[in-house]
C-alpha positions as CSV (number, residue, x, y, z in Angstrom):
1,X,-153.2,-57.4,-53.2
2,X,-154.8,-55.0,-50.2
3,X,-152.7,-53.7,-48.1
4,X,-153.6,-56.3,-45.0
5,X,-152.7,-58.9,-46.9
6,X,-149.0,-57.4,-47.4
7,X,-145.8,-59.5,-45.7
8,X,-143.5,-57.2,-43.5
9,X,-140.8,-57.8,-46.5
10,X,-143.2,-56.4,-49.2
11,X,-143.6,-53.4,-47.1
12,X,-140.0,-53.5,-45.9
13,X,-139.0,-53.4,-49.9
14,X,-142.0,-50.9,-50.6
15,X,-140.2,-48.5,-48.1
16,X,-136.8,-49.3,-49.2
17,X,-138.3,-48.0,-52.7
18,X,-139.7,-45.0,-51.0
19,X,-136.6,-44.0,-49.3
20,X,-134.3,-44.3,-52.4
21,X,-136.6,-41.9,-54.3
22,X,-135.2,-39.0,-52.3
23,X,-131.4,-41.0,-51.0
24,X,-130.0,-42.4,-54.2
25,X,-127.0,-42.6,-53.1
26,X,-124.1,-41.5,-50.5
27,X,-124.9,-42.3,-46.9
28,X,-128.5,-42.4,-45.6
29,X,-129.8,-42.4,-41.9
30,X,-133.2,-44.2,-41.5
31,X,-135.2,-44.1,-38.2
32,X,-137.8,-46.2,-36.8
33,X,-140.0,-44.3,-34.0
34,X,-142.4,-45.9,-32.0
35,X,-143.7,-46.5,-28.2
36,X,-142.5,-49.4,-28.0
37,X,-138.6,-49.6,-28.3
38,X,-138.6,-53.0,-28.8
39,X,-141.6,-53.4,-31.5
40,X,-139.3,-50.4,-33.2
41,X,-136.0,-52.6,-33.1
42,X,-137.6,-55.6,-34.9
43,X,-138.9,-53.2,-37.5
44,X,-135.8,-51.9,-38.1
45,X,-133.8,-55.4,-38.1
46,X,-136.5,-56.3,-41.2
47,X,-135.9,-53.1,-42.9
48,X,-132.2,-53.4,-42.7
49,X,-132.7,-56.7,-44.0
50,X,-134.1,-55.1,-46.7
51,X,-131.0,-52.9,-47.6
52,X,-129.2,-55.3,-47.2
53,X,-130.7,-57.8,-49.8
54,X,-130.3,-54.8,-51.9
55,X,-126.6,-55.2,-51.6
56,X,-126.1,-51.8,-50.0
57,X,-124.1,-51.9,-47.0
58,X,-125.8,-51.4,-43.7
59,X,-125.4,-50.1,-40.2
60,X,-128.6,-51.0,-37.4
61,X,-128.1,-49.0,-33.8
62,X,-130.8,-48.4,-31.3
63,X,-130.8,-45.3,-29.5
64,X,-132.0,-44.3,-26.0
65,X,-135.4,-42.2,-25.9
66,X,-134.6,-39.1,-27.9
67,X,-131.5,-39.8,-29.3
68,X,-129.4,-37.8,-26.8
69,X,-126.1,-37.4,-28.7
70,X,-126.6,-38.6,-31.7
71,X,-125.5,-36.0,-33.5
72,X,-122.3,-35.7,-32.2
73,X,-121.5,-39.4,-31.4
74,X,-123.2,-41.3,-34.7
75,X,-124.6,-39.5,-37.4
76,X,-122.4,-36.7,-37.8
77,X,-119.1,-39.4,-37.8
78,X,-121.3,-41.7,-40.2
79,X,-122.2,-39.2,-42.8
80,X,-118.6,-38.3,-42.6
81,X,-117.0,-41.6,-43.3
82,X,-115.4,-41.7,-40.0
83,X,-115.3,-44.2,-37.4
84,X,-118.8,-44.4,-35.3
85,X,-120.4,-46.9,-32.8
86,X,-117.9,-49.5,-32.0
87,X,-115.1,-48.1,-34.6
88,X,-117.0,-49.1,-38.1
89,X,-116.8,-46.7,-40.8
90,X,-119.2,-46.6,-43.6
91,X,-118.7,-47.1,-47.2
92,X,-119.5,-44.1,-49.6
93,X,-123.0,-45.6,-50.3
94,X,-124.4,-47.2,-46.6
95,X,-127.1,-46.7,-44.2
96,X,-127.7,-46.6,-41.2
97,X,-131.1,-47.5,-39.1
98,X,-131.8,-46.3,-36.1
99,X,-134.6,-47.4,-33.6
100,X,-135.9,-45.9,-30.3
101,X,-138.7,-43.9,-28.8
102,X,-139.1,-40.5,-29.2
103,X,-137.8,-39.7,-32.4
104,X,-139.2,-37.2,-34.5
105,X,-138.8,-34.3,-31.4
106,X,-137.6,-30.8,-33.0
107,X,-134.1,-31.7,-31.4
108,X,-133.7,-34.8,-33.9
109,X,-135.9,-34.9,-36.4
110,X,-133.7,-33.3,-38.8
111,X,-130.8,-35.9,-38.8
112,X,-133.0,-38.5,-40.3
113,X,-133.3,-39.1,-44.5
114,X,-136.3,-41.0,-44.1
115,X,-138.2,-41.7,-41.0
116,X,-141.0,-44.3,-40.1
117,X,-143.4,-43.8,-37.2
118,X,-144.6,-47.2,-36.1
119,X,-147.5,-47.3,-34.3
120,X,-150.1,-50.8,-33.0
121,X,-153.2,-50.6,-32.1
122,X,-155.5,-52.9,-30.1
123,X,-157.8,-55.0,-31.7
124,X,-161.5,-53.5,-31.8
125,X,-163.3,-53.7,-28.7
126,X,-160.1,-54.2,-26.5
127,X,-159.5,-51.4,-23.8
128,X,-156.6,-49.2,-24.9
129,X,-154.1,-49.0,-22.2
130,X,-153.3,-45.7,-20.9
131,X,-150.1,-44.1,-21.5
132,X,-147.7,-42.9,-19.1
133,X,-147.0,-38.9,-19.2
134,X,-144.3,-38.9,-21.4
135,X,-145.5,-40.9,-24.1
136,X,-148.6,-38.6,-24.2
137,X,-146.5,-35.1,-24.3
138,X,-144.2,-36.6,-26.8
139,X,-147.9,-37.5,-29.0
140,X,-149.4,-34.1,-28.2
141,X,-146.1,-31.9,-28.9
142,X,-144.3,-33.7,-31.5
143,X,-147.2,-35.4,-33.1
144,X,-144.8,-38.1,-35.1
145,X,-147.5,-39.2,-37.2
146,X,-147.2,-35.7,-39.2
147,X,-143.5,-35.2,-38.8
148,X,-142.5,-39.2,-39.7
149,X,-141.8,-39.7,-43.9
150,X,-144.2,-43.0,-43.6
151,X,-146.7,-43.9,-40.9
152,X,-147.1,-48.1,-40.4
153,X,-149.6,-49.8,-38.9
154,X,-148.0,-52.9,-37.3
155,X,-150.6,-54.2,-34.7
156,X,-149.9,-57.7,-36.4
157,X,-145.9,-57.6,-37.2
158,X,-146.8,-60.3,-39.6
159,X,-148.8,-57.9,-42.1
160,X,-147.7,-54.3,-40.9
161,X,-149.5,-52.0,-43.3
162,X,-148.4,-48.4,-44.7
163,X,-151.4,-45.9,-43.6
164,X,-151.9,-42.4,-44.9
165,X,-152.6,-39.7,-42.1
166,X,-155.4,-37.3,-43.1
167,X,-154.2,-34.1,-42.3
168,X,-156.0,-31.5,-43.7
């Protein structure tokens, strides 16, 4: 099967898979970085899906651009077992998926175990929009393709598809 003919929940199980290889067990935060705050919640609503099929228990926030606070108000009390968000405390073995823009900045990046960057592109031949100031800093400065643990393609959310950056 090529990868444009992948369903969202084989890649949403392919990166469940990817993740575990490095977060076995004990409490894992999963992020879902993209442009578009809202393409980025749906993503991470399947991929908690995902986690959840897998009978782990599961934790989905969305976060204002750049996280401001996380540490201190939600991953820090997660990992710790100790009340977070509206007063849930996570099991031994949980995760937590977070979605928003503007996540892979050097003030944040660390706090994620496993981080997608979710990006859509126009079809071919379309104009590509241009982006507001902020957006193109954040791609210039932070470059989240490089700095994200899996790169999606998800132009169609239907058949999202794992690329590989060429970096070298």
């Amino acid at each position: 099967m090529s990868s444009s003919e992948n369903t969202a929940r084989d890649l949403q199980r392919s990166l469940l898979g990817l993740m575990r290889q490095n977060s076995r067990a004990g409490r894992a935060v999963v992020a879902v970085d993209a442009l578009d705050a809202v393409a980025a919640g749906v993503f991470a609503d399947d991929f908690a899906a995902a986690v959840e099929q897998e009978g782990t228990a599961v934790f989905r926030v969305a976060v204002a651009d750049g996280a401001p606070h996380a540490r201190e108000r939600l991953i820090a009390p997660f990992r710790a077992g100790e009340p977070f968000g509206p007063g849930e405390v996570a099991p031994a073995d949980a995760v937590l998926v977070v979605s928003g823009r503007f996540l892979h900045t050097s003030e944040v990046r660390g706090l994620w175990n496993y981080s997608v960057w979710l990006e859509s592109n126009p079809p071919i031949g379309a104009s590509r929009p241009e982006l507001p100031d902020a957006e193109k800093q954040y791609l210039r400065t932070t470059r989240p393709k490089a700095a994200a643990s899996v790169i999606v393609e998800n132009s169609d959310p239907a058949h999202p598809a794992q690329v590989f950056g060429d970096f070298c």
